[in-house]
Every structure is written in C-alpha cells, then in structure tokens.
N, C-alpha and C positions, 0 to 999 in steps of 0.2 A: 563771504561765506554763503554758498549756497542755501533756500529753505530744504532743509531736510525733511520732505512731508510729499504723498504721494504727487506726480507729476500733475493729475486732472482734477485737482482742490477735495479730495480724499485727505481726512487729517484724522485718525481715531488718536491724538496722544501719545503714539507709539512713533520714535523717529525712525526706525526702522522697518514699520512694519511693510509686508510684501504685500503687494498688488496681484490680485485675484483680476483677471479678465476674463469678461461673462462670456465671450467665444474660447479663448486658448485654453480657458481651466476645463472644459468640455470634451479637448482632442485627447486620445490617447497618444503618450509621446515617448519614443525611446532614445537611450542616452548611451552613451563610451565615456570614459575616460581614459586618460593614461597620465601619470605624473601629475604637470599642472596644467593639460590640456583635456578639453570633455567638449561635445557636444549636444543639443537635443534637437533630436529628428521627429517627421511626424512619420506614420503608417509605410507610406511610399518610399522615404528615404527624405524627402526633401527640407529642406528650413525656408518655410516661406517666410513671406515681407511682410507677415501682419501683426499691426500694430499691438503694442501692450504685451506682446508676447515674447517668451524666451527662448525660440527656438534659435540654432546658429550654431557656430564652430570658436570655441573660446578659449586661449591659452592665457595663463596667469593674468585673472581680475576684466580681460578685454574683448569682446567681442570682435575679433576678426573677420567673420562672416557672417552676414544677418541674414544671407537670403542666397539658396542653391537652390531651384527650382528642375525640374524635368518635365519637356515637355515632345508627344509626340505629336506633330501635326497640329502645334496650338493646343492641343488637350493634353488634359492630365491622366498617364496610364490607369487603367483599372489595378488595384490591389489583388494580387490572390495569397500573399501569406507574406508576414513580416516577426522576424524574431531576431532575438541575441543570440549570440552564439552559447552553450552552455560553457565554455570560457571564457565569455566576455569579451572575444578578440575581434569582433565585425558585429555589424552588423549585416544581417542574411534578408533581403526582400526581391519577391518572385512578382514580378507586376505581368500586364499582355494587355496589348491593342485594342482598344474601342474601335468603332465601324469608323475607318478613315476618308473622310468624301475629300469631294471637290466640286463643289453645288452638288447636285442632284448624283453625282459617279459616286459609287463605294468604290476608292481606290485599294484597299486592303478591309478584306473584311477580319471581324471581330475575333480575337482569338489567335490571329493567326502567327505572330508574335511573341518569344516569350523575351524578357527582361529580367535579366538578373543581376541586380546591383547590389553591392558592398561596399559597406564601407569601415574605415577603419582608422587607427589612431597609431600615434608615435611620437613621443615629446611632442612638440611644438607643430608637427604634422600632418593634416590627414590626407587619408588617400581613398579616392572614392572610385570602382569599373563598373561600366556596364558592356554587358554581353549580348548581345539581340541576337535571338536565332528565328529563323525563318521555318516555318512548318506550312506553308502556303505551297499550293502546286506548281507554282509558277516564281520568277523572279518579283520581287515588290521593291519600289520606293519610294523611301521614307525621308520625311525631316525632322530631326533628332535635335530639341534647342536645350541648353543649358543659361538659365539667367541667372545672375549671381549679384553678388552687391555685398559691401561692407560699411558698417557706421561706423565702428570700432568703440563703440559703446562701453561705457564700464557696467559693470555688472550689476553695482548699486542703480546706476539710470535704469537699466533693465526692472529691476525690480521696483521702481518708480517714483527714486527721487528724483527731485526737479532739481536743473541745474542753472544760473544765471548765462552760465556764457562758456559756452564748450572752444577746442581747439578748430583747427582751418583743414577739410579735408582737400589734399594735393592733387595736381590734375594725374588722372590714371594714365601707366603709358600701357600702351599693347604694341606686339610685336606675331611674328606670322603664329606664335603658339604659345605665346603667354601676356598674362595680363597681371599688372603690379597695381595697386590698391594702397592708399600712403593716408596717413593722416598725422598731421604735427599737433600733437596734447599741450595744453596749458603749462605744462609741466615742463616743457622744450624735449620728449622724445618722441622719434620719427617712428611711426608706429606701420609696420607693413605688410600685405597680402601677399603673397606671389602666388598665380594659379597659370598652372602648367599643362598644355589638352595633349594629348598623343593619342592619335596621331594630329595633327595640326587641322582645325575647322576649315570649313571652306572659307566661313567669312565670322572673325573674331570682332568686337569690339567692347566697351569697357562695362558693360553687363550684359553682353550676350554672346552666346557661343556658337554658331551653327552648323550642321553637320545633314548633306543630302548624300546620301545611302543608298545605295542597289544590293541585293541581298538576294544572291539566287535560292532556291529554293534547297531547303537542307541546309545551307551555309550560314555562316556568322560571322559577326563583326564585333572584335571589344572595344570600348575607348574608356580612356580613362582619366583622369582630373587628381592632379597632386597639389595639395594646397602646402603649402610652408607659412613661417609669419618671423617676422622681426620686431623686436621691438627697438633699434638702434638705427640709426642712418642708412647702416649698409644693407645690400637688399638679404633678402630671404636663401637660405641655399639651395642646392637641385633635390628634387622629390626623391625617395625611395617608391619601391614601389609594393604592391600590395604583399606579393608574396613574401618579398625579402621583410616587409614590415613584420608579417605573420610570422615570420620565420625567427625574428629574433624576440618578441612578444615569447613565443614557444617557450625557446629555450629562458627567457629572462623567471616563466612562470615553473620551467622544470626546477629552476634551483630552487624559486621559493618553496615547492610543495618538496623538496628535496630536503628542507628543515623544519620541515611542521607532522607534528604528530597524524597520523591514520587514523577515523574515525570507521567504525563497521556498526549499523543496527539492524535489528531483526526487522524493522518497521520501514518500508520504501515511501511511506510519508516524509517521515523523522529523518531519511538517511537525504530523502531529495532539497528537505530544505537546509541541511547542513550543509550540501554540496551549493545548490543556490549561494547561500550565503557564503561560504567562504569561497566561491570566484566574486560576491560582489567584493567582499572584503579584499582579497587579491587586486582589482580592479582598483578600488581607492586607497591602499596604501601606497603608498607617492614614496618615491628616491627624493632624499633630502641631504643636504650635507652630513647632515650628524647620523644619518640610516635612514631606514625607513620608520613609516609614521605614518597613521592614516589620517587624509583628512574626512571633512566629517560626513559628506553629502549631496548630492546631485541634485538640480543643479547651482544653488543658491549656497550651499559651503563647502565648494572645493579647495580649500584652504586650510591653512594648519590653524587648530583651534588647542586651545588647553584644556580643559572641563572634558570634551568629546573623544579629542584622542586620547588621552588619560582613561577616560571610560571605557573606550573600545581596547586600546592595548591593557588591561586590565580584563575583560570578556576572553582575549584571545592567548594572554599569558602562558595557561597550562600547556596550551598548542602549538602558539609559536613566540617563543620567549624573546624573538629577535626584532619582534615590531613592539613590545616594553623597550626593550634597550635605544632603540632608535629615537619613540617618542621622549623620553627621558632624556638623553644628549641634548635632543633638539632644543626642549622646553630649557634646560640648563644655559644655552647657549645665549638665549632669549630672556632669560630673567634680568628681573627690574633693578636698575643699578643707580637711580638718581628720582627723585620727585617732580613729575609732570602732570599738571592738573590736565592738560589738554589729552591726553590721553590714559589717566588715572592711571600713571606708573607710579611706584614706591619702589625704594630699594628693597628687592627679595619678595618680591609681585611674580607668578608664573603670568604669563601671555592667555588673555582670552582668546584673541581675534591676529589675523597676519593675513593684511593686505596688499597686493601689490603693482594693482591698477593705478590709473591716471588720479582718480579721486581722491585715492590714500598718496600718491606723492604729493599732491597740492594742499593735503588737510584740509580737504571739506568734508575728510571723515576721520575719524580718530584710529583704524585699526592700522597701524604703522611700524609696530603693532599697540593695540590695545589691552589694557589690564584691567578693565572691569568684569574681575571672573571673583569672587570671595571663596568661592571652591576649589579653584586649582591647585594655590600651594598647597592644601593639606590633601588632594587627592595626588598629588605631584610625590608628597612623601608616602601616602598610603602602598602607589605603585610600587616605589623604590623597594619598600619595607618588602611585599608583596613578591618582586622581583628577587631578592636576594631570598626569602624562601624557595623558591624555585630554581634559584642556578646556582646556590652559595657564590655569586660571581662576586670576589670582594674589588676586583680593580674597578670596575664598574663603579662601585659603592664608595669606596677608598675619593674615587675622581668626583663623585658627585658629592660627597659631604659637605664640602663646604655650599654647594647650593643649598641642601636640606638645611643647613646649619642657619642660611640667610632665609629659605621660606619660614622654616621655625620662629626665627628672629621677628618676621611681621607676623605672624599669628599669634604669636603674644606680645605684641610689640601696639604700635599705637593702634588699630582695628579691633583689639581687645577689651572688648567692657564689662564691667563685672565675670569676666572669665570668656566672657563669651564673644566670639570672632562676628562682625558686622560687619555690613556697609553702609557707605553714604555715595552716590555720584557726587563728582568733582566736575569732571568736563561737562563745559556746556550742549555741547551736541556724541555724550555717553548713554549708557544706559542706565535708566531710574532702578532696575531690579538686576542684583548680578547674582544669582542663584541660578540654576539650570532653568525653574521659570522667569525671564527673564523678558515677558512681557510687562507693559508699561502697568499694568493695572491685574496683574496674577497674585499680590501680596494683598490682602487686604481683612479687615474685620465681619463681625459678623452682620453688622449694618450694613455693610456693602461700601462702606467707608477706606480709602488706600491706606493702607498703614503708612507711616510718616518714620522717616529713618533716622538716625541709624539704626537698621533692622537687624536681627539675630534671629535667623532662620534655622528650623529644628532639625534638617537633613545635615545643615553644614556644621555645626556643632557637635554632630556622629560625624564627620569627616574630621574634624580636629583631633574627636579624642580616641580614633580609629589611627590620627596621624603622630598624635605623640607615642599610642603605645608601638606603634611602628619604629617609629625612630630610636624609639628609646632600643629597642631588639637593635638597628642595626649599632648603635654607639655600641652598644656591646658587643658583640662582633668585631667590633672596628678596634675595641679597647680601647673607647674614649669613657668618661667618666659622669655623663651627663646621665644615666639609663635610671639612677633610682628621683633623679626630680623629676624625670618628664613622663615615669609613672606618676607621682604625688598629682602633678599639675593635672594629669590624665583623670584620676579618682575624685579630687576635688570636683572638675567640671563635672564630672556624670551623676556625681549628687546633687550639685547646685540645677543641675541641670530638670531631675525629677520634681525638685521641688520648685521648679518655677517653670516646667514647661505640663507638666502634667494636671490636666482639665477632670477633675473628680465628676462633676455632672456629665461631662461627654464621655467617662472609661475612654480619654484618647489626650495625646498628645497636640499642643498648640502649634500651628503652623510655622508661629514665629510670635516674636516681642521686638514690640517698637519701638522708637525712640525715646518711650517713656517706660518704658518696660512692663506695658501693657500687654500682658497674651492675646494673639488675634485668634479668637474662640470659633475658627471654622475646621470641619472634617474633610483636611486634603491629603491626597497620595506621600506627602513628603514624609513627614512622621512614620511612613514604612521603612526609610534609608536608616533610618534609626537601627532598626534591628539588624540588617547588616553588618554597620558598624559595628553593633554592641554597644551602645553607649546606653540602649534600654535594660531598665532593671529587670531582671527575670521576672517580679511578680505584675511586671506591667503584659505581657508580651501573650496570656491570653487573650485580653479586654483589646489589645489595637489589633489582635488575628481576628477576630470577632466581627470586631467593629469594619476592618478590610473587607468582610468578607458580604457585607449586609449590601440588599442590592441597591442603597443610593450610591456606594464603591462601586461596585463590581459590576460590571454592565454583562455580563457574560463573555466578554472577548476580553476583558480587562480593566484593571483598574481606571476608574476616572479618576483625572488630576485632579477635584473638586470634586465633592460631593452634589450630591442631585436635589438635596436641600437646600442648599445655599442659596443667600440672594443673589450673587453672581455668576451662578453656576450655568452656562451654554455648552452644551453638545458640540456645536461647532466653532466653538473656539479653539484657539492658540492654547494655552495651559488652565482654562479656567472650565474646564468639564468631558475635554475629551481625553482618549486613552493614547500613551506615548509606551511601545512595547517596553522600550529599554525599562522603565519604570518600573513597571509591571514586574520585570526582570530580577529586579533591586530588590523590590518588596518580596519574590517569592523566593531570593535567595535569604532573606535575612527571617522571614517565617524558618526557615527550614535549619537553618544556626539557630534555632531558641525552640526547635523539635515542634514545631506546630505542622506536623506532615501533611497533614489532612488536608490543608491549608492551604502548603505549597505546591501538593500535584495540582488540585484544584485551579491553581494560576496558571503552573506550568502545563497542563490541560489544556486549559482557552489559548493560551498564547499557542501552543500548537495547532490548535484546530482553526485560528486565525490567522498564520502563516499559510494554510492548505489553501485559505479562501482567494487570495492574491495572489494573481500571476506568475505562476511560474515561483511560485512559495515566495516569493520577494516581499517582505516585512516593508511598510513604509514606515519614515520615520513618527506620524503619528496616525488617526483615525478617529474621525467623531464619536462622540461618547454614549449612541442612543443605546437602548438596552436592545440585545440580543432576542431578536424572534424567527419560533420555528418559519425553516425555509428560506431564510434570509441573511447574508451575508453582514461583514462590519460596512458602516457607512465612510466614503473616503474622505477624507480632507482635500480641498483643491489644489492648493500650493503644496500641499508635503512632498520633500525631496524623498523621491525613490529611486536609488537604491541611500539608506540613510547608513551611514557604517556604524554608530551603535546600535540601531535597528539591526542592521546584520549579524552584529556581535551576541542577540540574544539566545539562540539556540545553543551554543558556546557555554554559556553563563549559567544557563538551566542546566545542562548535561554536568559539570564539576559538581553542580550543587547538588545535581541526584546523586552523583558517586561519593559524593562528600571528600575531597579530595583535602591534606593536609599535611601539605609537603615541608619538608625537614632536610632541604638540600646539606647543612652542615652536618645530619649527622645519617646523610645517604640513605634520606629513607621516608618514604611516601607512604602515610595511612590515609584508608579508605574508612571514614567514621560513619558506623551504621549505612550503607548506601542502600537508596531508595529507588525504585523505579515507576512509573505507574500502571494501573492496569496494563494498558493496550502494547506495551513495551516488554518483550519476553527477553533481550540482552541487550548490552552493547560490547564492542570491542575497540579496545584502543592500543593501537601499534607505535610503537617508537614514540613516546613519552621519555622526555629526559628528565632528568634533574641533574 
C-alpha cells in the first residue's frame, strides 16, 4: 500500500488532501472536457512539463499527456488572446512571433506572424491545428517545434500522493508521422498515446516534432496533431479531425438543448451567467451507460460522484429532467450489495466516489467505487421523490423502488442511532468526515477539539427526514403500503431532532453530535440545509435567518462554511471558513421555504454579483472567505476546480426558488407559490417547461 500523503513530505491529516504548487496555483489555466476526457491548458495552448502541476490531456483517471509544448524558433509565441469557446467546444488562442534572430539577423521580425491554435475534445480524443499566416512583405522561414511527452500519471499522483513503485514505461515507436507512447500499469493494462502530425514533420522523434516552413507572404500553412489513447494492448484508433470533431459535438449539444427548458431575463448579467453556466453544465454531463450524469468538476473530479451529482441533477431538475433520470439509474446500478470495509460499502450504500485509473484497480485507493458518502442514499431518494414530482414518470420510479426500498433499509438500518443517521470510517485509507465537509478536521467542537464518531451531522438528518417524507409520496403513488410509517419515523426524527440539536444560547442549530451525543457548539453553514429540507421548526427559522445573516456568516459574497468566530475558522481553507456557492445556494433556498425573503434575495444578491466578478461569470467551486470590500473582488482558492458543476448548477437553483416553483406532475399542474424577484430583476421568462 502506497503512503497516501502528499508526494514532498506535506502531511496536514488529510489523505487526500490536494497539493497547491507555489508556481502552477499562480498560471491562469483553461480546461475542455468531453465525457471522461478533459484537459488543462495554460494561456498559449500548451501543457508544459512542470513539475507539481496538472496541466495535460487526460482520459478516465490517467494522464496521457503531460507535456505538448509550441515552440517558434526555440521561443515561446507571444500570447494576444485566449478563450473558450461560449460552447465550450475549443479552445480559441491567437498567439504572433517574437523578433526571430539567428545571432545578431532578425530573420522575421515581431508580429509578423499570426497563430491560431485550437484545440479540442472528443471521447478519448484530442485534436489540436495550428494555422500560421504570413503578413510579412516578403517570403519567411520558420521552425515550428512541437515537444510532447506522456507519464501516464493517475490523477491521484498528480494531485500528490506518493506512490512506492509505479508501472514500466515502453520504448516509444515513431514512424514517418506518428509517434505511440505506451506504458504497462501495475495493474497488467497497456496504457497508450498515439499522436498523429499531418502533414508529416520533416524530422519526428519520440518527443519532438519538427517542422521548417517557407511561407510566402499572404499565404499559410495548417498542421495539425491528433491525439487518441487506449487503455488495452491494441493501439489507439485514427484521429477525427477538428471540424468533423466540432461537427458532431454540435449536433451531440443541439439535442441536448433540444430537451431542456428556455431561460429569458431582463438582466444581461443574470441571462450571461445562466448561459455560462449551462455550457459548463453541458460540457461535464458525461454519457454514461445508465444516461447522462454529470460529473462533478475540473480538474480533480471528473468522475461520477454521488453526493455532487445528486446535487447538481437536483439544481438542474426543473430544466432538464433527463440528467435526474440518468444520475439516478447510474447511482442504482452502483448501489451497495455486500459489506466491504476496504471501501466502506454496505448493502443499500449510494457510491461517493468512482475511479478508474491505475490506482483504483490496484486499491491503493478505495474509490472502486467508494461509499463513504452518509448523504447520498437520502439525497438519492430526496431526487427520486423530487423527480417524480416533476415528470409523474412512474416506470422510472416503479424500476428504482426497490433501490429506494434498499437506501431506506440503511438509513434506518445499522447507521441509525437514536434516530439519527451517522458515520464512522471503516477503511483504513477512507475518509474520516463523509458529509459534504469532508475534510479531515471540518467536524469539530468549540475548543477546536475534532469531534469523535460516530458523528450525526445536522444537514444530513434534514436529508433523511426530507427522504422519508419523499419516499413515503412516492410508495403512495406506487400503492405500496409503507407512506403512513415513514411519515411517523419522518415526525419523530424532527422533534427529537429540535430537542437535541438546537443551541438555546447560540438561537442556532449544532453542527452535529458526537459519538457521545455531545452537540458540537460551533456556528457553521450546515444547519442552513436544514431549512431546505424542512426538518426545522417554524419557530426556529427566524433566529438561524438572523444568525445566517450576521457578518461572522456572511462575508458579503457568501456564506462562510464556519463562522469567523470560531477557533478554527481560516478564510483559506477547504470547508473551515471559506464560501462554497452551492452552499450558499441551499441556505438561500431553504430561507426562502420558511418565507425569510429578505434574507434570501440578500444571498441570492451576492451570489450573483459574485458570479459577475469571475471570468466569464464561471462560479468556482469554492472562494476564500475574507469579508467583502468596497472595490474589490472575492479572494480565489488555488486548487478550486473551475468550472465546478454544482457551482454551475447555482443560478438554476436560485431562479426556481425565486419563482417558487411546486410542481404536481400527477395532478398536471405547476404552482408558482408567492414568486419573488429582486430589485435589479424586472422579469424572467421560461419556455418549454415540462411536467
């Protein structure tokens, strides 16, 4: 077994935690994905070779390409503009020639060159051209290198676990215009590159590609680099190529947007990060066997997650009912059928995590998948519940019962203590906290003491009795018999719950209770999930909008995960004081279910005006938690995956909650309860809404 702890004697505790590099967290970096391939570029286009860093070309868990470098004349082009496309289908960069010598000769002067590279994605694919046109008065020649290199890295190395002893990389062949790139995994599978140049270099060899160019004046030349990968013996297939890529990307994106509702606002703020957001959303729901499903994040969880995609198909529900249905199958498929401590499966467990690199077939990591999630079966049935208000789709429901019937089964089943759903880690190399805070030291009292498990966390216990009253709706529907105990069991928990989660001196709700069933007496983000659910009493639901709202909470862009009190409270942490929009999200949709209006534009407020502040309105999935000052922007997080797809899903989630949407698919019929909007918003319109 591998040490699972960063690669250069970095150990905070956390066996996962990610590695921040004090140069790479610094580059601005853009990403693609498509399915289970993504890559991260810098500025230029290229993935250089530097160390500690994640730039590269990566399909399912492995690094295929670590390093595609451009260079003109040994230099690296000047940048003049670099973006994503607004459908997420290329990447768009405009580069041009530095003063080209040869001693003391300007062979081309500066400028005189433009470059236009793209690149792009397609399953297991990329495809990258460059275009040189010549704006010189005369004929110029150039030398045009491409170096390249593959470690075949898993993802977790990248991120910087240390591993004893890796697989044998294979000698490279090259041939007049391709070069194959091989590495045999621990695991026994042949892991492969194939890169393809067209037109063919002058002089190929197994990380460099060269190309000397004449280029009359006015004229151009493209060339261009197909990458494929295998993960099987046999090699890589032949490349598509960019347009025909674009070309069915297009159409793959016309059907999606062909079954998702029309968004219109009066506000080209509000309407541009909508759009943002649902091409990122578009971009990371991944084709899966069971449908689509997104996974959760760039670049560090592009992968199918429970807890995440649950959340996000849950944000995108009213809009596009077809990525619920997909995540649901999938999770179904996935559920836990036998007790494994090495990867804390139970029978009737939903999947946290689903790996499927070199590291997860050898179990030096547990996501195989893994089931240290305490939240996903009950948000597994919340969707269900959720979903069949929205489609009356009974076969759907019909076919997943008996999963719901098995999540059910472990949530009241042995994880249940005095009513209330916990956890404990099992697997020795799991995670200590399985709550959405799910860092090693995010639970803890108000000494600054870790709570001690089995732990009963206050969001997730609004997730259960969010999930029984859910379930119990569809047994009715379904005309099974079970709908008036798993209300009883529903009422029971959210009294017992008042009475032993609710802090009289703080007017707030306990984070959680310990394995002694001691309340951990600190002021965090979680206890807002509450109100969502409904699991809080109406006469609590002033005193925790209140308390939300006081500025050790509220930073001005957002709720902190932690209060600014607390003895563990950092700004720049993981979940122990900075703002996570989804969060944010929850809390002001569950103010706005217990009519605290005030409250919730106030949220939904900042969260918008902190989506404007981000690139291209792109929401990362979290942001330091300093307080908001005039003239100044949110502070970022280094490692946050940008684009994050419940980050995406927040504008989504806001937008129903203003309209109050309360849909009644069996008796065909959608009300809009009280719908709110705030100041700055004079309408919205929404087209082709099903139920």
């Amino acid at each position: 077994m591998s040490d699972p702890h960063p690669g250069n004697s970095i150990s905070n505790g956390d066996h996962y935690y990610i590695l921040a590099s004090t140069f790479t967290a610094d580059l601005p970096k853009l990403v693609l994905q498509h399915d289970d391939a993504f890559f991260v570029a810098d500025r230029r286009g290229d993935f250089p070779a530097v160390p500690q860093s994640e730039f590269g070309f990566y399909v399912r868990d492995t690094r295929f390409l670590n390093r595609l470098d451009l260079r003109v004349h040994d230099q690296r082009p000047l940048l003049l503009n670099a973006a994503v496309s607004d459908d997420n289908l290329q990447l768009a960069i405009d580069l041009t020639n530095a003063d080209l010598h040869d001693g003391d000769t300007v062979l081309v002067a500066g400028r005189m060159l433009h470059l236009a590279r793209r690149l792009t994605l397609y399953g297991g694919e990329l495809c990258q051209t460059l275009r040189i046109e010549n704006f010189a008065a005369g004929a110029v020649r150039v030398r045009v290198d491409w170096h390249f290199g593959a470690d075949f890295a898993d993802v977790f190395e990248v991120r910087g676990l240390r591993r004893e002893r890796r697989g044998t990389l294979l000698p490279p062949v090259s041939e007049a215009s391709t070069v194959r790139l091989a590495y045999k995994g621990l695991d026994g599978a042949v892991r492969a590159t194939l890169l393809t140049f067209e037109p063919a270099p002058k002089e190929l060899t197994a990380t460099e590609a060269v190309y000397q160019l004449v280029i009359p004046a006015g004229g151009r030349v493209e060339l261009s680099i197909g990458v494929t990968t295998s993960e099987h013996a046999s090699d890589p297939g032949e490349p598509l190529s960019l347009p025909e890529i674009v070309r069915r990307r297009q159409e793959e994106q016309k059907r999606r947007s062909g079954d998702a509702a029309r968004i219109a606002t009066a506000h080209e703020g509000l309407s541009g990060w909508l759009r943002r957001s649902r091409g990122d959303l578009h971009m990371m729901v991944t084709k899966t066997s069971a449908g689509l499903m997104p996974y959760a994040g760039i670049p560090w969880y592009v992968a199918p997650f429970g807890r995440d995609s649950l959340i996000t198909a849950f944000q995108l529900l009213p809009f596009e009912p077809q990525v619920a249905r997909g995540t649901l199958r999938f999770l179904a498929q996935y559920q836990g059928t036998r007790d494994d401590p090495f990867t804390d499966q139970e029978p009737g467990r939903i999947l946290h995590e689903l790996r499927r690199g070199e590291m997860a077939a050898c179990r030096e990591i547990p996501f195989i998948p893994y089931y240290g999630s305490v939240d996903a079966p009950p948000l597994f049935a919340m969707l269900l519940a959720e979903y069949l208000r929205w489609t009356g789709d009974r076969a759907l429901v019909g076919e997943l019962w008996p999963n719901l019937e098995r999540a059910l089964g472990w949530m009241l089943g042995s994880r249940s203590k005095d009513d209330y759903l916990t956890y404990t880690r099992r697997s020795p190399v799991g995670l200590d906290n399985q709550g959405w805070k799910d860092s090693h030291d995010a639970i803890m009292h108000a000494s600054g003491a870790l709570a001690e498990p089995p732990i009963a966390l206050a969001e997730v216990q609004g997730y259960k009795f969010a999930a029984l009253l859910g379930a119990a709706e569809v047994a009715e529907v379904l005309g099974w018999t079970e709908a008036a105990k798993l209300r009883d069991i529903a009422q029971r928990l959210r009294s017992r719950f008042d009475a032993d989660f609710w802090l009289d001196g703080e007017r707030f709700f306990a984070l959680a209770l310990d394995g002694e069933a001691a309340p951990c007496r600190v002021i965090s983000s979680n206890p807002a999930h509450c109100l969502w659910t409904g699991i809080a009493l109406e006469k609590r639901a002033a005193a925790v909008s209140d308390r939300l709202l006081e500025e050790d909470m509220f930073s001005g862009w957002g709720l902190r995960t932690l209060s600014a009190r607390e003895r563990r409270y950092n700004p720049m942490s993981y979940h122990n004081g900075s703002v996570w929009p989804h969060d944010t999200a929850i809390a002001a949709a569950g103010l706005r279910r217990y009519g605290r209006t005030e409250a919730f534009l106030a949220l939904a407020t900042a969260l918008f005006e902190t989506a404007l502040e981000w690139e291209g309105a792109r929401m990362p999935e979290l942001f330091c938690g300093f307080a908001r000052a005039p003239g100044l922007g949110p502070t970022r997080y280094p490692v946050a995956c940008s684009p994050q797809a419940w980050a995406a899903g927040v504008p989504f989630h806001l937008l129903s909650a203003m309209l109050g949407f309360a849909p009644d698919a069996q008796g065909n019929r959608l009300t809009l309860v009280e719908p709110v909007l705030p100041p700055w918003l004079d309408w919205v319109q929404i087209r082709d809404l099903r139920l």
